[in-house]
C-alpha positions in Angstrom: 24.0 2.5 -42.7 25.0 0.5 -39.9 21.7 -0.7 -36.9 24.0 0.3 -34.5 24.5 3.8 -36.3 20.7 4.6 -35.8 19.9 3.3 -32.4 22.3 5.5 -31.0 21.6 8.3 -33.3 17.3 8.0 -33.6 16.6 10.3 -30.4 19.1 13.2 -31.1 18.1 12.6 -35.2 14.1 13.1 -33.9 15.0 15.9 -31.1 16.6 18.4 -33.9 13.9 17.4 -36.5 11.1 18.9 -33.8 13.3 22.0 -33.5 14.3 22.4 -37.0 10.6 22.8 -38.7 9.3 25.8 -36.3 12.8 27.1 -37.1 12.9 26.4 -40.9 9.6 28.1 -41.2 10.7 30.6 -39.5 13.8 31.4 -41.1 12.3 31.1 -44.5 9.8 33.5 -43.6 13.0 36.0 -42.3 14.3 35.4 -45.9 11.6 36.6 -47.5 10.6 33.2 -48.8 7.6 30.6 -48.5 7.2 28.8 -45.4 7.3 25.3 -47.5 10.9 26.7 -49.0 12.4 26.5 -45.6 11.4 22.3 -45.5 12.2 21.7 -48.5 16.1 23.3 -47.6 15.9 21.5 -44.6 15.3 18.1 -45.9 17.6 18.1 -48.9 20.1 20.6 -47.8 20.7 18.5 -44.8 20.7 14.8 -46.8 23.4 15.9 -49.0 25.4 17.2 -46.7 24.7 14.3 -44.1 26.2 11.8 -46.8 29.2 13.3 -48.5 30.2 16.2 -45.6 32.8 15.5 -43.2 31.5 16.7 -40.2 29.8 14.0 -37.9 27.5 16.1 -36.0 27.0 19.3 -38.2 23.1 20.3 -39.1 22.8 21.5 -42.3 19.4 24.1 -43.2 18.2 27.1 -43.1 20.0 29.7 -40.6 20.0 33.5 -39.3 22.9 34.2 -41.2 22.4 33.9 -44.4 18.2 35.1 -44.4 19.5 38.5 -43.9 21.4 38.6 -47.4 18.3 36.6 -48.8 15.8 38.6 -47.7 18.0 41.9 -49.8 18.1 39.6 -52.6 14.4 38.8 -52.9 12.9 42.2 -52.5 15.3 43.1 -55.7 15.2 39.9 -58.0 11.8 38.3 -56.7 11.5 35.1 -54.7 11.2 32.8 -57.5 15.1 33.8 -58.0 16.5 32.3 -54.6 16.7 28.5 -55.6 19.2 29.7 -58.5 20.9 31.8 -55.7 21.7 28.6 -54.1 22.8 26.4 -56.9 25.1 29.5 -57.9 26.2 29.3 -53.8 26.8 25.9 -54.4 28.9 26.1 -57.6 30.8 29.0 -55.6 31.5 26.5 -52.3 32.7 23.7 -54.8 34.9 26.2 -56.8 36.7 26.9 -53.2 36.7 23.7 -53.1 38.6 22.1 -55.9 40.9 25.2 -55.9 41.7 24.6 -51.9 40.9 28.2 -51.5 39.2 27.6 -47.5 42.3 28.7 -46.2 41.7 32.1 -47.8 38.3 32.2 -46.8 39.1 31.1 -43.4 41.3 34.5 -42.9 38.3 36.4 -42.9 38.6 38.4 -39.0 36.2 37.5 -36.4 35.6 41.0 -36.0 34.1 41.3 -39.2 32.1 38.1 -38.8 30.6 38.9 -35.2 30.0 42.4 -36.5 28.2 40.9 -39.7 26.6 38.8 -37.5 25.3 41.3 -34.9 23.9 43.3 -37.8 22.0 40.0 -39.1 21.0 39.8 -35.7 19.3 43.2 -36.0 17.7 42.7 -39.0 16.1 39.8 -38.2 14.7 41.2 -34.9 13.4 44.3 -36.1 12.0 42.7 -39.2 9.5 41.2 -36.6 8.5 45.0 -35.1 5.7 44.1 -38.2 4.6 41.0 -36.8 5.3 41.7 -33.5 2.7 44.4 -33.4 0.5 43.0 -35.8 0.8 45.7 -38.2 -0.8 44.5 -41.8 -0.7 46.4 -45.6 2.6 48.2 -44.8 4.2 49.4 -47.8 7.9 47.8 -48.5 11.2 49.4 -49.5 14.4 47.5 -50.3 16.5 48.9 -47.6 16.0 47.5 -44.3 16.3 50.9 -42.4 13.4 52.0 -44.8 10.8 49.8 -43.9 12.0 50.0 -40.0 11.0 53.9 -40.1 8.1 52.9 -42.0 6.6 50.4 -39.5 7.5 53.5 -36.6 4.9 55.3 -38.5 2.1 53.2 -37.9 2.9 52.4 -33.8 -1.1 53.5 -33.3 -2.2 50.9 -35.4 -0.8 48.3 -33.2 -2.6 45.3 -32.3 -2.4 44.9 -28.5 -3.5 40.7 -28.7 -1.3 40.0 -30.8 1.9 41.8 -29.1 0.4 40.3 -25.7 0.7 37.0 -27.7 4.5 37.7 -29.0 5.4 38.8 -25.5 4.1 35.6 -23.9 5.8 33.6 -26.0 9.7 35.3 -26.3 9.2 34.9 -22.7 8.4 31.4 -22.7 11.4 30.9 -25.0 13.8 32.4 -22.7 12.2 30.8 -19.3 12.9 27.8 -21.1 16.6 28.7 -22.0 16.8 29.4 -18.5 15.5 26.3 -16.7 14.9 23.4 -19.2 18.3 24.4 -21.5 18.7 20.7 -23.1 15.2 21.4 -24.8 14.8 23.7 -27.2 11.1 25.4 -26.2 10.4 25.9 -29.8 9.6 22.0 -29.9 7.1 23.0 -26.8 5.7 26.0 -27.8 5.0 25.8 -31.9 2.1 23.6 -30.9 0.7 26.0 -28.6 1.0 28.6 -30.8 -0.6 26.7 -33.6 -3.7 25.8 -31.6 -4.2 29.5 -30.2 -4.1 30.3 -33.9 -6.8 27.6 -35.2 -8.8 28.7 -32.2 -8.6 32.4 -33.2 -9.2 31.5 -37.3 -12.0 29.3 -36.2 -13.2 32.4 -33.9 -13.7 30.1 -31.0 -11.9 33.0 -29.4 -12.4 36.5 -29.9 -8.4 37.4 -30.8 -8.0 38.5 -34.1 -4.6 37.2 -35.2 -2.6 37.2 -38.4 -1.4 33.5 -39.2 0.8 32.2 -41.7 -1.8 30.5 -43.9 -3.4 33.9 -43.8 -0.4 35.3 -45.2 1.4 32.6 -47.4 -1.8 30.9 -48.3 -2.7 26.7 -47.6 0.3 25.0 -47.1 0.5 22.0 -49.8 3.4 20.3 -48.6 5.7 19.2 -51.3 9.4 18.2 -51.9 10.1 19.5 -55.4 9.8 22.6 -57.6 11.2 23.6 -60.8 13.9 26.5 -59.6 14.0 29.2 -62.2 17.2 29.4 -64.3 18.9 32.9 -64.9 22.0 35.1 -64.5 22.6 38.1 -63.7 25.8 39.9 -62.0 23.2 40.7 -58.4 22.8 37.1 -58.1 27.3 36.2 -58.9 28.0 39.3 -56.0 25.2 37.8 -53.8 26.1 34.1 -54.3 29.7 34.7 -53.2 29.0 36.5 -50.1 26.6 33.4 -49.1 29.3 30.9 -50.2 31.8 33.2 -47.9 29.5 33.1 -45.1 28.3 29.5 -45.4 32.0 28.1 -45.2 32.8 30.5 -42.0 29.5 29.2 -40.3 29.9 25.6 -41.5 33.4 25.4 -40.6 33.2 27.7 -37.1 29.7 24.8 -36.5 31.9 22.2 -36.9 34.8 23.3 -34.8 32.6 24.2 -31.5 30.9 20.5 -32.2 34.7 18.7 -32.4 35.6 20.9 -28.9 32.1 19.6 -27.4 33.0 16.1 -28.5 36.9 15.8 -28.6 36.7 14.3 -32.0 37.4 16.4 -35.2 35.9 16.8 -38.6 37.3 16.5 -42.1 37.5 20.2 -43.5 38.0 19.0 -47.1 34.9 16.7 -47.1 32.6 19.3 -44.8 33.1 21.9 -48.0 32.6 19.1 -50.4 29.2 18.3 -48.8 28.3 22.1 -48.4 29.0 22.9 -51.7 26.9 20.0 -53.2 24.0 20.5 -50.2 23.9 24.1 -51.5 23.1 23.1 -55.2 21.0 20.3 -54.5 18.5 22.3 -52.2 18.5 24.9 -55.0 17.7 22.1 -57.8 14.8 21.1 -55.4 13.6 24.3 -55.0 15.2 25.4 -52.1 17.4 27.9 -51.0 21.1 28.9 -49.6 22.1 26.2 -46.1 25.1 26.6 -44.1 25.8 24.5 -40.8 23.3 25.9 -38.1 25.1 26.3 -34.7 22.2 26.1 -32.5 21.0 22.8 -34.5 24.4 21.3 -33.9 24.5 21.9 -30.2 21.1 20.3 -30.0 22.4 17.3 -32.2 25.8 16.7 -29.6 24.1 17.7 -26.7 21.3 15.1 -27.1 23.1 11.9 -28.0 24.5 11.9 -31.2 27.8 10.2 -32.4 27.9 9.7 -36.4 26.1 11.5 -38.8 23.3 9.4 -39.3 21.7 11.5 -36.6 21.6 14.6 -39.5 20.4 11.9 -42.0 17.9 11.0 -39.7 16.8 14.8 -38.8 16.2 14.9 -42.6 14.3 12.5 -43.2 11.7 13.1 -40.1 11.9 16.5 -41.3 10.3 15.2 -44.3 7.7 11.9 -42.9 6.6 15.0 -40.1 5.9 17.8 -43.0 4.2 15.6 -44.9 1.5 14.5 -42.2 1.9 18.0 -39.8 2.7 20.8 -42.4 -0.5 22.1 -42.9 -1.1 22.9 -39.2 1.5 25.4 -39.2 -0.9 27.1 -41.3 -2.7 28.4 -38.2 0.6 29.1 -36.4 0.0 33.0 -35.3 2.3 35.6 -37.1 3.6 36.4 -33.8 4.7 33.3 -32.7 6.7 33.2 -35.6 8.1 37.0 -34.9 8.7 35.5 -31.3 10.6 32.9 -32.3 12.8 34.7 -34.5 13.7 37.2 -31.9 14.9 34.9 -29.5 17.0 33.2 -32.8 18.4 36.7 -33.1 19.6 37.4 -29.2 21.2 33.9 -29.3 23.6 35.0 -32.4 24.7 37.7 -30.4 27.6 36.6 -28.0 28.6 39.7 -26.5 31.7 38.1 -24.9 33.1 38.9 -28.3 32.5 42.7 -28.3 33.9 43.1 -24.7 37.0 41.3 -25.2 37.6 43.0 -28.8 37.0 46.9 -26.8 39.1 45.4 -23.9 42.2 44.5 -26.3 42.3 46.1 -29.4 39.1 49.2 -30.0 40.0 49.2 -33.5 38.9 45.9 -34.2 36.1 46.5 -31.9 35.2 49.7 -33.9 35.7 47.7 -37.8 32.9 45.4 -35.9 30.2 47.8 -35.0 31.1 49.8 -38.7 30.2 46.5 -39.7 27.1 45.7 -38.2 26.2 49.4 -38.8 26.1 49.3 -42.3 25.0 45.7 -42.4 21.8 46.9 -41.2 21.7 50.3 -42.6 22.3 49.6 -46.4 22.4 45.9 -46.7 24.3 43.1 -45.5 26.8 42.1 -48.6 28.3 45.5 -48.3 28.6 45.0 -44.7 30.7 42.1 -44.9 32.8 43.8 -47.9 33.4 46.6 -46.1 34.3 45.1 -43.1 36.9 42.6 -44.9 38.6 46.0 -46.9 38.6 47.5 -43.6 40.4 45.3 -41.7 43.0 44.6 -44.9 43.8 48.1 -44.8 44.0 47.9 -40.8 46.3 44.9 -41.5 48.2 46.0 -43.7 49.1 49.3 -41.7 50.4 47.9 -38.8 52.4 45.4 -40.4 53.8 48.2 -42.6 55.5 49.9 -39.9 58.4 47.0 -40.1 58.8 45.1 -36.9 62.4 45.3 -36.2 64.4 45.3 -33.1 67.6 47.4 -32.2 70.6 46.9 -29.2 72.9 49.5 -29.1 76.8 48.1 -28.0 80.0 49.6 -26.7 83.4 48.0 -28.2 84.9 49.8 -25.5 82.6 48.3 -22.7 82.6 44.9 -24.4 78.9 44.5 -23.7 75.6 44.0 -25.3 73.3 46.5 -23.6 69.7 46.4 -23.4 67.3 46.4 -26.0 65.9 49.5 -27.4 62.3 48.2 -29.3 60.4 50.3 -31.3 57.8 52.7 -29.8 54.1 52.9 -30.6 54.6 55.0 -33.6 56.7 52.0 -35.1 60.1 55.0 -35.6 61.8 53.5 -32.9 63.9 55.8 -30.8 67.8 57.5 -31.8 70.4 55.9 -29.2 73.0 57.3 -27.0 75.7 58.9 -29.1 78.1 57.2 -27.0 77.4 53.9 -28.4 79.3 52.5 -31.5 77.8 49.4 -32.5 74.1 48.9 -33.4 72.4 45.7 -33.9 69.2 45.7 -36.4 67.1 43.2 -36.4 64.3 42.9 -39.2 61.3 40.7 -38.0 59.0 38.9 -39.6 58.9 39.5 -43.2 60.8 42.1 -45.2 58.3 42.6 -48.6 57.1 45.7 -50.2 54.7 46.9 -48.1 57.0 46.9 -44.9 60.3 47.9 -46.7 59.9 51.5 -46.8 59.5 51.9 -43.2 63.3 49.8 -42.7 64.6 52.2 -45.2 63.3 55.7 -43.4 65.2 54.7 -40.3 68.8 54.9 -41.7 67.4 57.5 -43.8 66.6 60.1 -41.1 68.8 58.9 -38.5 71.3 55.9 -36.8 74.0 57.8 -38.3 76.5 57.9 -35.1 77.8 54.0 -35.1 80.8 53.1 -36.3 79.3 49.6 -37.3 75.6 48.6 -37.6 74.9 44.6 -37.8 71.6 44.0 -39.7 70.2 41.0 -38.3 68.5 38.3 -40.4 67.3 35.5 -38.2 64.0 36.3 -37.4 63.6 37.2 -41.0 61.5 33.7 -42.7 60.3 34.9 -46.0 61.7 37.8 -48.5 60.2 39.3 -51.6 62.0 41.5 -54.5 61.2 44.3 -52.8 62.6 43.2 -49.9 65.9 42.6 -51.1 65.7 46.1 -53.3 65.1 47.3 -49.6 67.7 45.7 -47.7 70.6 46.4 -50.8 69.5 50.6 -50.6 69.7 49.9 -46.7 73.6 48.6 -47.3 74.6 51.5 -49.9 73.1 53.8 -47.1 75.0 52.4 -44.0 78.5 52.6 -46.6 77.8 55.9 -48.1 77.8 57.4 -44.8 81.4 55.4 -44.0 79.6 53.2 -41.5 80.7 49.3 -41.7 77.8 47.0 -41.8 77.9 43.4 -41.4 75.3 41.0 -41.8 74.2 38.1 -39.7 71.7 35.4 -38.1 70.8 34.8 -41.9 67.8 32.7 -42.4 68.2 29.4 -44.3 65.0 30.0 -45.8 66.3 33.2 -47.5 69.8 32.9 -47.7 70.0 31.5 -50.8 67.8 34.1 -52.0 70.3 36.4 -50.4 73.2 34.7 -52.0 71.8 36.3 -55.6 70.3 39.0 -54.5 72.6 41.2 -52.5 75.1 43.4 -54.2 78.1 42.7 -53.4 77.3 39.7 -51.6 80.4 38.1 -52.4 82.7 41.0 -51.3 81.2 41.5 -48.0 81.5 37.5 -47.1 85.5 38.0 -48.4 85.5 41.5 -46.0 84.6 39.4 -43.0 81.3 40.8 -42.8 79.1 37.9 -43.1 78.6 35.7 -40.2 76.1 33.0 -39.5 75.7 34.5 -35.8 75.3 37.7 -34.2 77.6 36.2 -31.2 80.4 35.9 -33.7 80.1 39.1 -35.2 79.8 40.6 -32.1 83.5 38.6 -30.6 84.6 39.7 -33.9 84.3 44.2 -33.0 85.7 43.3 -29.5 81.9 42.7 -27.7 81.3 39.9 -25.8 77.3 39.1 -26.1 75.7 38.6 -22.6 72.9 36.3 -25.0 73.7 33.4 -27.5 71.6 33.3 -30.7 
């Protein structure tokens, strides 16, 4: 590691290690975890990834995103089961890897992830209500909603210091978003928060407040534990929602960092280091990482240029645990809920929602069904959901078959304008005084679109003379496709209609060539041509538009 590498990189490496211990804490509590769990992801998570990831500026830890599907996992299969989670994550990310299979993953809609995300965003905010209020002894229930109604129950046994106490300090969290943006006030306010909380353990003031040694016990700070080796088919389903989600985040991370800094990252290497960050933290003891967004921002917006200044982070992480972990013991309960609330408003970008109700309401509607049932029965069958949804959504529209369709006069000797299919993807029947019709199939012609190409000549276009079945703007063909388009021909001739073909794609015509019948009999009829112009000249039209 080059001197130059980390004098230019020590001040954004120490910035994001100050930031990223509050929030690992944090974010481990969110998962359902230990506090030390959090550190221990932080540290090794982020070295691996820091030295074989491709990414120069990505932060590797602990993040919003994934605690959601943690924290459903642990309540089921116990926390000593997360560090496996994370190897089996790993394993997952590496599999994607070798089999190049990011380009899959990376079709996954943005509605589905900003709905996923909004309902990770609510699970982590009300998770705090608890904290928030300083509610103790409540009984828990796997399903998120559950324990929400349950914490509802016991609004008179709020404590009013300690939500006085998480009030002040989401406040001071956004003040400083608002007028100090290039620090995080996390770094600012952690310390304050941990010295309110000694001087309320050590009653040198009369608040009585929950803190995080009071609920996870002295905080020994170490690097290693033995994870807990087992299989089951809860932790395969789990593990490959978190691999999903971790290559989304990492990769989305490390776009919005190559924008910020006009550079860009190397996909291939950034899944190689997440897969192998994700199993190392797990082998240490810690649990699932993905590139953290706010992290990364920090990490450009405070100097960095290579990744030594992740490599760095780590490592401080680590030297600043070891001496300053156990004071975080004393850090109040709802400092910590504080905190996390303002992580959850700042995964929220609500530009999203309003531009998906603005353009299309049934992406915008997938979304919120998304975060729905994200929050209402657990975030894996969110996502799920939300990716079937949006197949089926997908495969709908483009099962209408795109096509186009300009209706001619020999006798006129003019192309007239084009008539384009209406909402309802039918199209519309043309003047009966028009002899020629041009067809034109877009896009693909495979099974799930063909059907719609056939009803058309099926339930109407039966007044031409001649229909032309354009092929130009046709770039890829399937079996069923050419099935489609030879009970398309045997239609048009049945009813004693000529039909020519032209514009043929050179990506299909050879597949054309084999799989037409009759291929050979209409190109010795005349009625092949390798442009609709031509064809057109050829029934007396003269074409206003070349090809």
């Amino acid at each position: 590691m080059p001197i130059e590498n980390i004098k230019n990189n020590l001040k954004s490496g120490l910035t994001v290690s100050l930031i990223s211990i509050p929030l690992s804490v944090s974010l481990a509590v969110a998962s359902g975890v230990t506090p030390l769990v959090g550190i221990v992801t932080a540290v090794w998570a982020g070295l691996v990834a820091a030295m074989f990831g491709g990414s120069n500026f990505n932060i590797v830890g602990p993040t919003g995103a994934l605690s959601g599907i943690i924290a459903t996992f642990v309540f089921a299969q116990g926390v000593d089961s997360v560090p496996m989670l994370a190897v089996t994550a790993g394993i997952a990310i590496l599999a994607a890897y070798f089999f190049r299979l990011e380009r899959y993953l990376l079709l996954v809609p943005s509605s589905v992830i900003h709905g996923f995300t909004l309902g990770v965003a609510l699970i982590i905010g009300l998770n705090q209500f608890n904290f928030a209020l300083g509610l103790k002894g409540l009984p828990s229930h796997e399903k998120f909603s559950d324990n929400l109604i349950e914490s509802f129950r016991h609004i008179p046994d709020v404590s009013w210091p300690a939500f006085a106490i998480f009030l002040a300090f989401l406040v001071g969290l956004f003040l400083f978003k608002r007028f100090v943006p290039k620090l995080p006030g996390a770094i600012f306010l952690a310390p304050i928060g941990i010295y309110l909380g000694f001087l309320s353990q050590t009653h040198a003031i009369a608040l009585p407040l929950e803190t995080l040694g009071m609920k996870y016990g002295e905080m020994n700070f170490h690097l290693f534990a033995m994870p807990h080796f087992f299989y089951s088919a809860a932790l395969l389903r789990a593990s490959l929602v978190i691999a999903l989600i971790a290559i989304l985040e990492t990769m989305l991370s490390a776009k919005i960092a190559d924008g910020m800094t006009k550079t860009r990252h190397d996909e291939r290497k950034e899944m190689l280091g997440l897969g192998l960050a994700n199993v190392v933290s797990g082998l240490f003891g810690g649990m699932p990482a993905t590139a953290a967004l706010a992290r990364t921002s920090l990490n450009v917006k405070t100097g960095a240029n290579h990744k030594t200044s992740a490599f760095i982070n780590s490592l401080l992480v680590a030297v600043i645990s070891l001496f300053l972990l156990r004071y975080f013991q004393f850090i109040p309960m709802a400092v910590i809920a504080a905190i996390l609330v303002f992580v959850a408003v700042q995964m929220v970008e609500a530009e999203h929602f309003f531009r998906f109700f603005r353009f299309d309401k049934t992406i915008f509607f997938i979304s919120m069904i998304v975060a729905v049932v994200t929050v209402i029965e657990d975030p894996i069958t969110g996502i799920l959901l939300g990716v079937v949804l949006s197949l089926l959504v997908s495969v709908d529209k483009m099962s209408h078959g795109h096509y186009d369709m300009r209706p001619n006069r020999s006798d006129a000797g003019v192309v007239t304008e084009s008539e384009s299919e209406s909402e309802d993807g039918k199209g519309k029947e043309i003047e009966e005084n028009d002899d020629v019709l041009m067809y034109s199939f877009r896009g693909r012609l495979v099974y799930f679109n063909s059907r719609a190409h056939i009803s058309r000549f099926e339930s109407g276009l039966t007044q031409y003379k001649c229909i032309i079945l354009r092929l130009r703007e046709v770039f890829f063909i399937d079996l069923d496709g050419i099935e489609a388009l030879n009970e398309i021909i045997s239609i048009i001739e049945a009813r004693g209609q000529k039909v020519i073909l032209s514009s043929i794609d050179s990506n299909v015509s050879d597949i054309l060539k084999e799989g037409i019948e009759g291929y050979d009999r209409l190109e010795k009829d005349g009625s092949i041509f390798s442009k609709t112009e031509d064809a057109l000249k050829h029934l007396g039209i003269e074409p206003k538009e070349k090809e």
